[in-house]
N, C-alpha and C positions, 0 to 999 in steps of 0.2 A: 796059120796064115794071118799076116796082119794087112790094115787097107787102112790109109790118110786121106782122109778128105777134107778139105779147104774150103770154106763159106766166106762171102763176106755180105757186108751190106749194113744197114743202120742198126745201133746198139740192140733197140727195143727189139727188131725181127730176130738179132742171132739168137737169142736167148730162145725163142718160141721154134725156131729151126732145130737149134740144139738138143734139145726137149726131142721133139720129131725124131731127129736123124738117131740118138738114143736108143728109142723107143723101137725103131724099126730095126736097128741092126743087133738091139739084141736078141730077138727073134730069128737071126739071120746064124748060120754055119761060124763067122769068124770069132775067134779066141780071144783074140785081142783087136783093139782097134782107134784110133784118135781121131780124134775133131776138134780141127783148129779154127779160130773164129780169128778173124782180123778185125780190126775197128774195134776192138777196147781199150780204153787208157791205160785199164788197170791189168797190167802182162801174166799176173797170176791168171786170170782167168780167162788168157788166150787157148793154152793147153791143154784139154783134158781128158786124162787117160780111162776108162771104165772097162772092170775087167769080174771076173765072177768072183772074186775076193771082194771085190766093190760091193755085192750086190751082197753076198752075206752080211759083213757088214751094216751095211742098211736094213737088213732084215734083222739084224739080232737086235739095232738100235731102236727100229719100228718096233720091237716086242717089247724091249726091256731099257729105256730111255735112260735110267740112274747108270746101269751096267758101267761098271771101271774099266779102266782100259788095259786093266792088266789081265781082264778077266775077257776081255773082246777077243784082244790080242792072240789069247791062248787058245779062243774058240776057232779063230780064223786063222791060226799056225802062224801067226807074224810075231816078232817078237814088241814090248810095247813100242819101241820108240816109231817104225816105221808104220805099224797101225795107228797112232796118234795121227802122223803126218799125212794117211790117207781121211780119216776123216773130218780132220780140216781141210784140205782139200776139197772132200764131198761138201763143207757147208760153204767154203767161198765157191763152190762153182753151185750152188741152191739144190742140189739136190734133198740136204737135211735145209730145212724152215725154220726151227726150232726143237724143243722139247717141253713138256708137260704132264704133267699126272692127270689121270683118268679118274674120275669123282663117279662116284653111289650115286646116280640121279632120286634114286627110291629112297636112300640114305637122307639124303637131302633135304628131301621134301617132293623132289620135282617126277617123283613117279606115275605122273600120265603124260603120253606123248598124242602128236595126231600130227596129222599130214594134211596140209590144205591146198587146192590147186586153186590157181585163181587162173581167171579171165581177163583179160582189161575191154575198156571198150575201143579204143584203137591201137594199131601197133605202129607206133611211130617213135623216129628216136627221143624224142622231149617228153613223150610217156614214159618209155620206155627209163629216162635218167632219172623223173621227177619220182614215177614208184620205187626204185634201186635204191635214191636216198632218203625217202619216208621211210621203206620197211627194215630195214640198216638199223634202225632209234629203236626199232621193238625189239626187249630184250630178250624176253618169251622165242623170238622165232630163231631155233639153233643154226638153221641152215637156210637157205634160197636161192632155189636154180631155175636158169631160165632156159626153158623147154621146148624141142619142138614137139607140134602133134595138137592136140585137141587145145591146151591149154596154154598161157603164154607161163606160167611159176608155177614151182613147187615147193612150198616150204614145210618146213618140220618143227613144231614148235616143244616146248618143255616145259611144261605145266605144273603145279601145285594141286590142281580140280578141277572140275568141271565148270564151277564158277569161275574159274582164272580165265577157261579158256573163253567161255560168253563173253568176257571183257578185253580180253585180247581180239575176238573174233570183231568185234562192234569196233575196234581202232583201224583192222583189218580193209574192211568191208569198206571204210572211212578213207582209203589212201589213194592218190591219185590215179585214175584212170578206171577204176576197179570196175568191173560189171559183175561178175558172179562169181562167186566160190563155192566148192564143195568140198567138204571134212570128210576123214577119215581117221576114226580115233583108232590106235592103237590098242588090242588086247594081248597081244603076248608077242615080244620082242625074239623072236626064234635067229637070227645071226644078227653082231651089227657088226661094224666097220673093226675089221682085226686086221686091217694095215693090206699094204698091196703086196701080190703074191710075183713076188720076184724070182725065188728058186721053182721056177716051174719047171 
């Protein structure tokens, strides 16, 4: 069974619809299915088709980014030319961001992590922008979400030491809005991010 559904509306919303409507219907009984968006200039990315060849695909590219495509190809039964042209496809419609190598944080140097939640003392939006782009500049901090529940962030920082982190924490602690933070260092890293689980 296949089902078309038509959106429209300004650029910035279809994209975060699209995303949505994705998301729901592949949890949904249909085999196939398109979502067309009206209002983009650009006609490649009116169309797009996602089907469970899609989703391996992205799954084999999530695991193994270098992978050649003649090597894709053969894993997903397409031959190369028509796999090429589905994952261009996936990166003009965003579903691939990029690609990158995964580094030895321990190798490195950067083998202590910690997790710090912070407070601010008001939640307003002009807090809310001025801490976003203070904590941006700290290079230390790998990641920063903004949470609901007890706390307003959650960042995860990447450390060298325990001294890195004192010194990182003192710039922390220093950023707009800040009322309180509490750490949680890291002692043994048991799963981390092995990409999103598509073939469920």
């Amino acid at each position: 069974m296949k089902v078309r559904i038509v959106v429209s509306g300004r650029q910035n919303e279809l994209f975060f619809l699209h995303v949505l409507l994705n998301n729901i219907l592949l949890n949904s009984n249909f085999k196939e299915y398109y979502v067309v968006l009206s209002g983009f200039e650009d006609e490649s990315c009116m169309i797009y088709t996602l089907d469970k060849t899609d989703l391996h695909i992205l799954s084999f590219l999530q695991g193994e980014g270098r992978m050649s495509n003649v090597e894709l190809a053969r894993r997903v039964n397409l031959s190369p030319s028509p796999c090429l042209e589905r994952v261009r496809r996936l990166e003009n419609a965003g579903f691939i961001e990029g690609y990158s190598a995964r580094l030895d944080a321990a190798a490195l140097g950067f083998g202590t992590s910690a997790f710090i939640q912070v407070t601010l003392d008001r939640t307003t939006a002009e807090v809310f922008d001025r801490f976003r782009d203070a904590v941006i500049l700290i290079q230390e901090v790998a990641e920063c979400h903004m949470v609901a529940g007890g706390f307003d962030y959650l960042l995860k920082l990447r450390l060298t030491s325990m001294d890195a982190y004192r010194a990182v924490l003192a710039r922390i602690v220093d950023l707009p809005g800040v009322a309180q933070t509490h750490t949680y260092v890291v002692i043994e890293a048991i799963k981390q991010d092995a990409g999103l689980p598509l073939l469920r």
